[in-house]
C-alpha positions in Angstrom: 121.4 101.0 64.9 122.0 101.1 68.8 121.0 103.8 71.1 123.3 104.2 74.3 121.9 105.5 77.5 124.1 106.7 80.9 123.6 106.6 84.4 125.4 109.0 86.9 128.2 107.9 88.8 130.2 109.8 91.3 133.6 111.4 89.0 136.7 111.6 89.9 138.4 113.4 87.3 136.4 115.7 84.6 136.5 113.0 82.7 134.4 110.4 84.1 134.5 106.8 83.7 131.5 106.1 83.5 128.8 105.1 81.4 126.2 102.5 79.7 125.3 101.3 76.3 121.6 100.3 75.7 120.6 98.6 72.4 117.5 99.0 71.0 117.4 97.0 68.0 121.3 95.9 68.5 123.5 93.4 70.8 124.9 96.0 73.3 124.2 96.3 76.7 121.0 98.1 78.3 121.4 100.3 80.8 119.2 102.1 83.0 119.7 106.1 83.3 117.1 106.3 86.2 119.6 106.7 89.1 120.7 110.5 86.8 117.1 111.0 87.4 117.8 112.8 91.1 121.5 113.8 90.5 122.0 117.5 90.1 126.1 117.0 91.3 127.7 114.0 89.8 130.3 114.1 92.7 127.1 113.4 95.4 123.7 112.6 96.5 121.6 115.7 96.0 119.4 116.6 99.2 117.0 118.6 97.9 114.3 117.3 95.2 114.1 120.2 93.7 117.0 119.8 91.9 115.0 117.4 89.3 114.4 120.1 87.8 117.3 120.3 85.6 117.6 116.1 85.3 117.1 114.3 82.1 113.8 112.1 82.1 113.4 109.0 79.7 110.2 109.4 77.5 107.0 107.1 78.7 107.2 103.6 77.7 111.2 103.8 77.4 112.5 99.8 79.1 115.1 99.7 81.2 116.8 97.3 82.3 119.8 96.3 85.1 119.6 99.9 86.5 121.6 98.3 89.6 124.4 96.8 87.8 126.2 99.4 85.7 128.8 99.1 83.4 131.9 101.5 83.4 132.7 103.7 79.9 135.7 105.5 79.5 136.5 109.3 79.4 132.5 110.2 79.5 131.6 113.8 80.6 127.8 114.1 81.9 126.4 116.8 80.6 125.1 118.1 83.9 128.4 116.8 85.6 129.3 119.7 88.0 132.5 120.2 87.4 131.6 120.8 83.5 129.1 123.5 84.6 131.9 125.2 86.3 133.6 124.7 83.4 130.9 126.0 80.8 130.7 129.0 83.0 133.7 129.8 82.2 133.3 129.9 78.9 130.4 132.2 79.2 132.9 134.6 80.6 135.3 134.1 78.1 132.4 134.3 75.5 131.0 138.3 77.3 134.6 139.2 76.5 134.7 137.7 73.1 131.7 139.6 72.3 132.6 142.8 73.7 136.2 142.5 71.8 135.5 141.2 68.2 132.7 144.6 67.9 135.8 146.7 69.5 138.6 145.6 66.8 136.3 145.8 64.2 135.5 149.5 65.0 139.0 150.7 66.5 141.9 149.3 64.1 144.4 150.4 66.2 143.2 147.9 69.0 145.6 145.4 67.2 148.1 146.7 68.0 148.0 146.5 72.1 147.1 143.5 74.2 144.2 142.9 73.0 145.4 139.9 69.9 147.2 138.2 72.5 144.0 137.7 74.7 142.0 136.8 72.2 144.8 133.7 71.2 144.4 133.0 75.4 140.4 132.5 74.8 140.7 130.9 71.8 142.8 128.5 73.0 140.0 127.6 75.4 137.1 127.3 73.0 139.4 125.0 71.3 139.7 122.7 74.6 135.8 122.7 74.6 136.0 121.4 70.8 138.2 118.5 71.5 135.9 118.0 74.9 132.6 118.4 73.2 133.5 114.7 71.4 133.2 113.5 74.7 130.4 114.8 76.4 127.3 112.2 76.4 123.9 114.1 74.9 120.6 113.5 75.4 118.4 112.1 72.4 115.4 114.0 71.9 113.1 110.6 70.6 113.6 109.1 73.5 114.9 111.8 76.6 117.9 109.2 77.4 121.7 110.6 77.3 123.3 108.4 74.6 127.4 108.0 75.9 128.6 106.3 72.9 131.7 107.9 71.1 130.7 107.2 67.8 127.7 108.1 67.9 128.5 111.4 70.1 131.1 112.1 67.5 128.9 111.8 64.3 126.4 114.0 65.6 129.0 116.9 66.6 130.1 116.7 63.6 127.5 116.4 61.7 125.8 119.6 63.0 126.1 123.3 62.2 127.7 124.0 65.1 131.3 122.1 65.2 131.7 124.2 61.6 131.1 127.1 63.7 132.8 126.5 66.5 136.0 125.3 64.5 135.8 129.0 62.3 135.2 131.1 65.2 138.2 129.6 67.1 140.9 130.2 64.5 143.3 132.5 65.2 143.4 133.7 61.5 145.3 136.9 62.7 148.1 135.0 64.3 148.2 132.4 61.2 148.0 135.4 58.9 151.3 136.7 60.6 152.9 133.6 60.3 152.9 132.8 56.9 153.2 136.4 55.5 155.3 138.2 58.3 152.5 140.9 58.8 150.3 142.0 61.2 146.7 141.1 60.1 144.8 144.4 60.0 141.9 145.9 57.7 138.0 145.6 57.4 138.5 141.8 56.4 139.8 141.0 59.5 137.6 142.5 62.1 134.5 141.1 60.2 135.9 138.0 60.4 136.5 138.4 63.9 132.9 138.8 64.2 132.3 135.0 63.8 133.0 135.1 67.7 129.5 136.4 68.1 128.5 132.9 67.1 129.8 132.1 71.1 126.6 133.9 72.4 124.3 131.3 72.4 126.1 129.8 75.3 125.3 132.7 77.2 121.6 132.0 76.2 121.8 128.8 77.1 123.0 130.0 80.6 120.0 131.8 80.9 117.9 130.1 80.1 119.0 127.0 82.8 118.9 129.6 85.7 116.0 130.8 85.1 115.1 127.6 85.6 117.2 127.1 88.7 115.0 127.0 92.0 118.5 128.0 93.3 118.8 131.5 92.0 115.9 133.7 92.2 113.8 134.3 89.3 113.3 138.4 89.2 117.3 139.4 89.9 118.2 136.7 86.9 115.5 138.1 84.3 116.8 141.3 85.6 120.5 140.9 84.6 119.5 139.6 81.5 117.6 142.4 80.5 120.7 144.5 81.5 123.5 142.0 79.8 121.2 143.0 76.4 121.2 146.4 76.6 124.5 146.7 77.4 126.0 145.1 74.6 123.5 146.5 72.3 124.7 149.7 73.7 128.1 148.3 73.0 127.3 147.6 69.1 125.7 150.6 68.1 128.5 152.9 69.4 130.7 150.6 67.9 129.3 150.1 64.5 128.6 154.2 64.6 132.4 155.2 65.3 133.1 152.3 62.5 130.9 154.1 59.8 132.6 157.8 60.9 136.5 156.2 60.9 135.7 155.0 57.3 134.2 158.2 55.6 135.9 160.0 53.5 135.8 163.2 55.1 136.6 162.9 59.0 135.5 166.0 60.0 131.9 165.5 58.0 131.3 162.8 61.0 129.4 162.9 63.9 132.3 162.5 65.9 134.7 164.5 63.3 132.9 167.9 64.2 133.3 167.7 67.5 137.2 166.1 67.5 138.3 166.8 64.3 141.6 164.6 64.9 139.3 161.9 66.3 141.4 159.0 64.2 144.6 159.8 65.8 143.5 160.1 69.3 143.1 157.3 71.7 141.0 154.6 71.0 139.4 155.1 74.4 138.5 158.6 73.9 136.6 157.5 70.7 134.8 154.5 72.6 133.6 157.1 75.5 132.0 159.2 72.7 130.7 156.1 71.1 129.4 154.6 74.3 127.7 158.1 75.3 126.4 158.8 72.2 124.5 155.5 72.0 123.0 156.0 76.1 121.5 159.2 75.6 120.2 158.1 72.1 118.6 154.8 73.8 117.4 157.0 76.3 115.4 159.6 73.7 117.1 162.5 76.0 119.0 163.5 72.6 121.2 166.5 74.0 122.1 167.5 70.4 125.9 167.6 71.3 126.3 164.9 69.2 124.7 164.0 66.1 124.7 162.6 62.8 126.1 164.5 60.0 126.4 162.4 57.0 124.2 160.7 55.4 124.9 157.5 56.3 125.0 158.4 59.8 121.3 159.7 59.1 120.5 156.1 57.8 122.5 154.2 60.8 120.2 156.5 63.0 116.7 156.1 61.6 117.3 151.5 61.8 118.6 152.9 65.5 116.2 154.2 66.5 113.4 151.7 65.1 115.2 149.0 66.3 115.5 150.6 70.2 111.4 151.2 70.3 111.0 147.2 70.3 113.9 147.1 72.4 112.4 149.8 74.9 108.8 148.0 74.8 110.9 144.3 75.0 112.9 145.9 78.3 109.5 147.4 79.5 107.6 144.9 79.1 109.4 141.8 81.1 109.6 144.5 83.9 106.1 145.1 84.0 105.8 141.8 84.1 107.7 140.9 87.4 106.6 143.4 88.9 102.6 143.1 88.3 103.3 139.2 88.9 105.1 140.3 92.8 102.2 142.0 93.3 99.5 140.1 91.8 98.1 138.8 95.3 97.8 141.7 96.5 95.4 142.8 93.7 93.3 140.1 94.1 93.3 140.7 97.6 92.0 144.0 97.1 89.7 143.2 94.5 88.3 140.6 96.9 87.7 142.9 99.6 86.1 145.4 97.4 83.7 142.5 96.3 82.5 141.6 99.8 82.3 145.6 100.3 79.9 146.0 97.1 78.0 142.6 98.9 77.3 143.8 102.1 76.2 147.2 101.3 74.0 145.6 98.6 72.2 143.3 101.0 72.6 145.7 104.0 74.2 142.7 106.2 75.3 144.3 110.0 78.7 145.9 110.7 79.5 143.0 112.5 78.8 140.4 109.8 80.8 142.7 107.4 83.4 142.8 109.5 84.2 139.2 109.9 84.0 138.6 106.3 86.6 141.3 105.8 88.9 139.6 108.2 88.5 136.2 107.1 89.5 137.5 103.7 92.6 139.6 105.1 93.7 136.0 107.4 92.9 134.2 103.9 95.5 136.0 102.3 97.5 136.3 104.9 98.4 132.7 105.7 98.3 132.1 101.8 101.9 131.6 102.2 101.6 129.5 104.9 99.5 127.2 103.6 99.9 126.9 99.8 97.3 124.7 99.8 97.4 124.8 95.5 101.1 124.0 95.9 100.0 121.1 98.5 97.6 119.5 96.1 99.8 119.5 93.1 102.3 116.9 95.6 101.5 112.9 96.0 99.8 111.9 98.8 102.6 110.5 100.5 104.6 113.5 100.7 101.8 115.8 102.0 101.1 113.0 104.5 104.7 113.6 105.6 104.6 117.2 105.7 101.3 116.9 107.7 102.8 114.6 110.8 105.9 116.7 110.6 103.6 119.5 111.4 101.0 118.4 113.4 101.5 114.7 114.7 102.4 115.8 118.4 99.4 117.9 118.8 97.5 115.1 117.7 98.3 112.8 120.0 98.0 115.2 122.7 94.6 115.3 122.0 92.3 113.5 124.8 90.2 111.7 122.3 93.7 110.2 120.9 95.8 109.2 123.9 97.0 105.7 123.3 96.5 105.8 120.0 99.0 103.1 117.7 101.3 105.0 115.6 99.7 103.4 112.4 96.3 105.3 112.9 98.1 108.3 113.9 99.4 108.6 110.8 96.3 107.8 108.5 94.7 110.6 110.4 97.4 113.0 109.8 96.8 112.5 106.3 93.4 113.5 106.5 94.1 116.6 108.3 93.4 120.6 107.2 95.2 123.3 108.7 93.0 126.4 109.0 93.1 129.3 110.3 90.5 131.9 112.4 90.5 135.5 113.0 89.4 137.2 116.3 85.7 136.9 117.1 84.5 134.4 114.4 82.7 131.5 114.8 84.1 128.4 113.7 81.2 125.5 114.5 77.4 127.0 115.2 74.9 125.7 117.3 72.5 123.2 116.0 74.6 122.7 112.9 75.1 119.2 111.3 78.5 117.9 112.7 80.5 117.2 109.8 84.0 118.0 111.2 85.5 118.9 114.2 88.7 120.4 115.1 91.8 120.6 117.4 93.5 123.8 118.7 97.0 124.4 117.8 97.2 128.0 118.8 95.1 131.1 119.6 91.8 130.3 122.2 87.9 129.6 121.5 84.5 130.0 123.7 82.5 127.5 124.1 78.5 129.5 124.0 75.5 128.5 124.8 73.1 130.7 122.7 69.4 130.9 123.5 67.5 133.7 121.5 69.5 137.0 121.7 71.2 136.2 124.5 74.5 134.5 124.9 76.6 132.4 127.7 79.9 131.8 127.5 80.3 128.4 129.2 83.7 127.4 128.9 87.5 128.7 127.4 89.7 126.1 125.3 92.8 126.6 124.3 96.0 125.1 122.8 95.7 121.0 122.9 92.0 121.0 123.1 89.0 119.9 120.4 86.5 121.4 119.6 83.3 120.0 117.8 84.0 116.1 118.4 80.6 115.8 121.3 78.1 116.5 118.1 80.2 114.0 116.0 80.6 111.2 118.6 77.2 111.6 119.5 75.8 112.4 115.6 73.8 114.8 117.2 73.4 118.7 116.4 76.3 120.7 117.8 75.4 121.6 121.6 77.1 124.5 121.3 78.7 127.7 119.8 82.6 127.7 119.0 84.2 131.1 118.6 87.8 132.5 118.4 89.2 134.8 121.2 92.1 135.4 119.1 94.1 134.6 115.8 93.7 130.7 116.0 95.2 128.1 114.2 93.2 124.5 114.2 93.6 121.5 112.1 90.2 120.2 110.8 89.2 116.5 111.0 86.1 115.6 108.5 83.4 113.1 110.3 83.3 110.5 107.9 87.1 109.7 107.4 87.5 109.3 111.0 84.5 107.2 111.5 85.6 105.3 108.1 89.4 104.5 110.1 87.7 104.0 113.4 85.6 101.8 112.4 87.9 99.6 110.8 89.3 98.5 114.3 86.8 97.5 117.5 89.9 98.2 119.8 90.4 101.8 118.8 87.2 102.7 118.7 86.8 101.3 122.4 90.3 103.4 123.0 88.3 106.4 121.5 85.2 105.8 123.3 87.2 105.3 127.0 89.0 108.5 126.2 85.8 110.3 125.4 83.6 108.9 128.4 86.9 110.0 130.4 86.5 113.3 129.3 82.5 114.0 129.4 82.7 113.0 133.1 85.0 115.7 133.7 82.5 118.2 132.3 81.2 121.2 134.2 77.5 121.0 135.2 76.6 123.6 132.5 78.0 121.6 130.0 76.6 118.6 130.6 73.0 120.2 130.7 73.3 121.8 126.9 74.4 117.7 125.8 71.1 115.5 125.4 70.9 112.2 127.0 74.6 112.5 128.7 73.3 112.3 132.1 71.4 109.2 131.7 74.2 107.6 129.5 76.8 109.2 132.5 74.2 107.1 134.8 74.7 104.2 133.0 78.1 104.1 132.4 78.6 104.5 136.4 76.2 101.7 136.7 78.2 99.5 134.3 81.2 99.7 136.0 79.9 98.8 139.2 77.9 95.6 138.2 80.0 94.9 135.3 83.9 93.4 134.8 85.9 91.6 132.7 84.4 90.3 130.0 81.0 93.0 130.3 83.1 95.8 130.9 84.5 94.5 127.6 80.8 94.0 126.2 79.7 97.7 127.3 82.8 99.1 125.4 82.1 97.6 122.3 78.3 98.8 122.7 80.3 102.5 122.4 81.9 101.7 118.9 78.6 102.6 116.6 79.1 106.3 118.2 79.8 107.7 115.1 76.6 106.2 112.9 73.9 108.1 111.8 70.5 106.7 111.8 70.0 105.8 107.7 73.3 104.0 108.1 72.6 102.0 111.2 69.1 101.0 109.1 71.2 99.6 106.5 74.2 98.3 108.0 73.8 95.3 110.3 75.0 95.2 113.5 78.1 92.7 114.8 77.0 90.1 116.5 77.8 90.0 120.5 77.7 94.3 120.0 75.1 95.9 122.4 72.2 98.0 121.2 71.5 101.4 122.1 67.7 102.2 122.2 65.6 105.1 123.3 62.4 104.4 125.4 59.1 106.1 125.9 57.0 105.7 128.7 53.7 106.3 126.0 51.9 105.3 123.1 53.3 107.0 119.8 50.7 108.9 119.2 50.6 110.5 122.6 54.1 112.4 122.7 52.9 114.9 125.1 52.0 113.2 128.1 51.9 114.3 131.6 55.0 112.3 133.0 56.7 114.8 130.5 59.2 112.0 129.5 58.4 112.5 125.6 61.7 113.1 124.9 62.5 109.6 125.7 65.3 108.1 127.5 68.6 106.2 125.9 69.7 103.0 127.3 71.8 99.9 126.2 69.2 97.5 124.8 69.0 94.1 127.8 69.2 90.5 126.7 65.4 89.7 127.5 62.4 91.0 127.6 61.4 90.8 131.0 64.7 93.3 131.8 63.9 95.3 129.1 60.3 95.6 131.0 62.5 96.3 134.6 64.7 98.5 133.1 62.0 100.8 131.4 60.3 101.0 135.0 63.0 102.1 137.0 64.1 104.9 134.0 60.2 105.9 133.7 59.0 105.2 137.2 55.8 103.2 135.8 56.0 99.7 134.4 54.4 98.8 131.2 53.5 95.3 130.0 53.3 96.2 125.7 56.1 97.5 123.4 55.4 98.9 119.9 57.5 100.4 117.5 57.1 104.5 115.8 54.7 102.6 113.2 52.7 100.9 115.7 54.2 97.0 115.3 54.4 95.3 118.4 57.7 94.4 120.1 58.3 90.4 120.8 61.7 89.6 120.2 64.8 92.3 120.9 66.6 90.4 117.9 65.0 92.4 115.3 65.4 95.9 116.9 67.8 98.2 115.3 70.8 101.0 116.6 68.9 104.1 118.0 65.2 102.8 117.6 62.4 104.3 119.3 60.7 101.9 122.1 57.5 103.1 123.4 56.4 100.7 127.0 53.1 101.5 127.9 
């Protein structure tokens, strides 16, 4: 038994030639259907990838094989060829008409003899095209999700299944073949119910439905919405129908619902009959019930009572997917609110200040806000790759307009893109805190921030970033305690960098972290006065940078740089890492014992300098920093100092 598989190819007529066999337990030819995987229009590429969503995908574990060599098949139509969806949208025109006509003869007799036989042979005649091109129309097997294109097999399955035998008897034009072999027109009961075999056409419409609804093309609410509307109309259309059937065939005429109010209903115009049909069954769907017209007869009664039953699910059906868009629309909203009454109930529970309240109601409000901005549960859901893209489309020029990244190669660049958060601040609300651990920091891309120096109750506003400028990156090149306050001036938009991926990509290159750290000692000189006081140790590693560049070049200049690359270590990870050799130490010295930190020099704080090759300029060194000389160093424990080999990152030298 073989299994055939297709792969798109660009038609020229309807009827492509096109196609591929694939054998699975056979001798044909395997093809690969992967290139139908992205085609929405068999004519072209497709630009959007959206459009996936109405491809056929192979099952898991289905091989394929020679996906780039294809093999042509004659007279194959792809199922989600374009020019056959024109072509079955057609039909689901033809088939709104069918249904509206084959309910309309079977109620109104005298509809045969008008126009109306002669359209129906015009649409008949179609459906029969779609018989004869339905052999040739490739499927897709449901065992393994590939579209099988062979003719036999396409042909066996059509007609093996319930629907060529249905297709085939609500196509005939048994009318018109009546006429021909007796003479007469074909009227009577028999007739219009056979005519009702057309309704079998409706699950095309279905179908249609059921695609577009589907279809990120069309939008979702308007196409449940004329759905809900194409069903009650033509169940509008069928009860007043099937009533004016049930009063044209009682004995007594005027006995009818219609009869008492037109007593010579039956030779009137079959138009005037199907506007009282059509209003009678509106106002009874409605429950307004005017009482102009009403059932008489018994079975009229009975017809009634199933009407009736029959529109309450109908009513809570119609009701129901209504409700349901529109509580879905405005779904965010209610959480919204719910949210805000949450932090409401909070605050007055734990009697937080005004102010405090009201920066928690406005992050919420921004939250939701920029919710459609952001979509960051849409942006997890895509592969990394693609979010990285969207990210550099985004953000990659304000990036590396950044000081800290001038210079940067474009390879980086785009690793940190991928790392990247967009967020976003309202007025007044602090985005790092003072004396916080640095764990991110973050780049302006709109909006403005102060930079505050808070002491007790009082506050200083030292500086004002805005656009292009970072924020939070001197307490995580230093791994010290943010310096300083950060806090919006106005709706601001930042991108968020997390400490530890950008020390992990850093660190991974000695050259850009000496880019980084050039770029950073750039900027700290530039500093105002007040802002270099609030940073600890900056003047005396300021001081020594000057005096590095003075005494130092070439190959030391080179030396001092690559000193600057373990900015980003904390302390436990310096004690278990070791250091590179040829990389210069950064120590701090102390001009005491350890167990004397409060000494009258007042230098307890201790001073930070790049760790000499000897001891006797370590010695120097820690004289002119301290202004005394010492002749012993220990270590925080009390071990004694006497070779510079086995001292670590940041370790605490005390010279006495």
């Amino acid at each position: 038994m073989s299994m055939t598989t297709s792969e798109a190819r660009s038609p020229v007529p309807l009827l492509l030639r096109r196609g591929r066999s694939s054998t699975a337990l056979g001798t044909s030819e395997e093809r690969s259907p992967l290139s139908l995987l992205f085609r929405r229009r068999s004519s072209k590429d497709v630009g959007n990838i959206t459009s996936v969503s109405s491809s056929l995908l192979p099952a898991f574990g289905t091989v394929i094989e020679n996906d780039n060599n294809p093999s042509s098949k004659s007279f194959i139509v792809l199922p989600y060829d374009r020019r056959y969806r024109l072509w079955e949208l057609l039909l689901v025109i033809l088939v709104g008409y069918s249904a509206w006509a084959s309910l309309f003869e079977l109620a109104f007799e005298k509809a045969a003899d008008g126009a109306i036989p002669t359209i129906d042979l015009v649409v008949d005649f179609f459906f029969a095209v779609d018989i004869v091109l339905t052999f040739f129309v490739a499927y897709l097997d449901t065992s393994t999700y590939l579209i099988v294109d062979d003719h036999k097999l396409i042909a066996r399955r059509y007609l093996k299944s319930v629907a060529f035998v249905m297709d085939v008897l609500s196509t005939l034009p048994i009318q018109f073949i009546y006429k021909a072999i007796t003479g007469n027109i074909g009227r009577g009961q028999a007739f219009g119910f056979l005519n009702l075999l057309r309704l079998w056409r409706l699950r095309r419409v279905a179908e249609l439905f059921k695609r577009l609804e589907k279809d990120t093309l069309f939008n979702y609410f308007v196409v449940r919405v004329i759905k809900l509307l194409c069903v009650t109309i033509f169940w509008l259309h069928t009860a007043g129908c099937i009533l004016f059937w049930i009063a044209y065939h009682y004995p007594r005429p005027v006995d009818t619902w219609i009869g008492s109010q037109v007593e010579d209903f039956k030779e009137r115009s079959i138009w005037l009959g199907y506007t009282y049909s059509m209003y009678w069954s509106i106002v009874t769907l409605t429950t307004v019930g005017y009482g102009d017209l009403h059932a008489v007869n018994t079975r009229e009664k009975t017809f009634n009572m199933f009407y009736m039953l029959f529109n309450i699910g109908l009513a809570a059906y119609i009701i129901g997917n209504m409700t349901n868009l529109v509580v879905h629309s405005a779904l965010r909203t209610f959480t919204m609110r719910s949210a805000i009454n949450h932090i409401l109930r909070y605050t007055n529970k734990n009697k937080l200040p005004d102010m405090m309240r009201e920066q928690m109601l406005a992050h919420m409000q921004l939250k939701f806000k920029t919710a459609e901005l952001k979509q960051e549960e849409v942006l997890q859901d895509l592969p990394k790759a693609i979010r990285s893209s969207i990210n550099e489309h985004l953000f990659r020029s304000v990036i590396e307009n950044a000081y800290l990244f001038k210079g940067f190669p474009d390879g980086l660049i785009i690793q940190l893109v991928s790392h990247i958060k967009a967020e976003y601040f309202p007025p007044k609300m602090e985005i790092i805190l003072q004396n916080e651990i640095p764990t991110d920091f973050y780049i302006i891309v709109s909006g403005g921030v102060e930079i505050i120096r808070s002491k007790g109750a009082s506050e200083q506003v030292l500086a004002k970033l805005g656009p292009g400028d970072m924020v939070g990156e001197i307490g995580v090149v230093f791994n010290i305690p943010q310096p300083f306050t950060v806090r919006t001036r106005r709706l601001s938009q930042v991108i968020r960098i997390s400490h530890h991926k950008f020390k992990e990509m850093v660190q991974s290159d000695v050259d850009d972290a000496k880019m980084i750290i050039t770029n950073f000692m750039a900027y700290l000189k530039e500093l105002n006065d007040e802002l270099k006081k609030e940073i600890p140790f900056l003047r005396d590693l300021l001081a020594n940078a000057d005096a590095q560049e003075m005494v130092q070049t070439g190959e030391s200049q080179q030396s001092y740089n690559e000193e600057m690359v373990t900015f980003s270590k904390d302390e436990n990870e310096n004690k278990q890492e070791p250091k590179r050799e040829g990389v210069p130490k950064r120590v701090i010295i102390h001009g005491h014992p350890p167990n004397q930190g409060n000494n009258k020099n007042g230098d307890s704080s201790g001073r930070l300098i790049i760790l000499p090759d000897s001891l006797p300029l370590l010695f120097d060194l820690a004289e002119k920093k301290l202004g005394k000389r010492g002749s012993t160093i220990v270590m925080v424990d009390g071990a004694h100092v006497e070779q510079l080999d086995v001292l670590r990152e940041n370790d605490h030298l005390y010279i006495f």
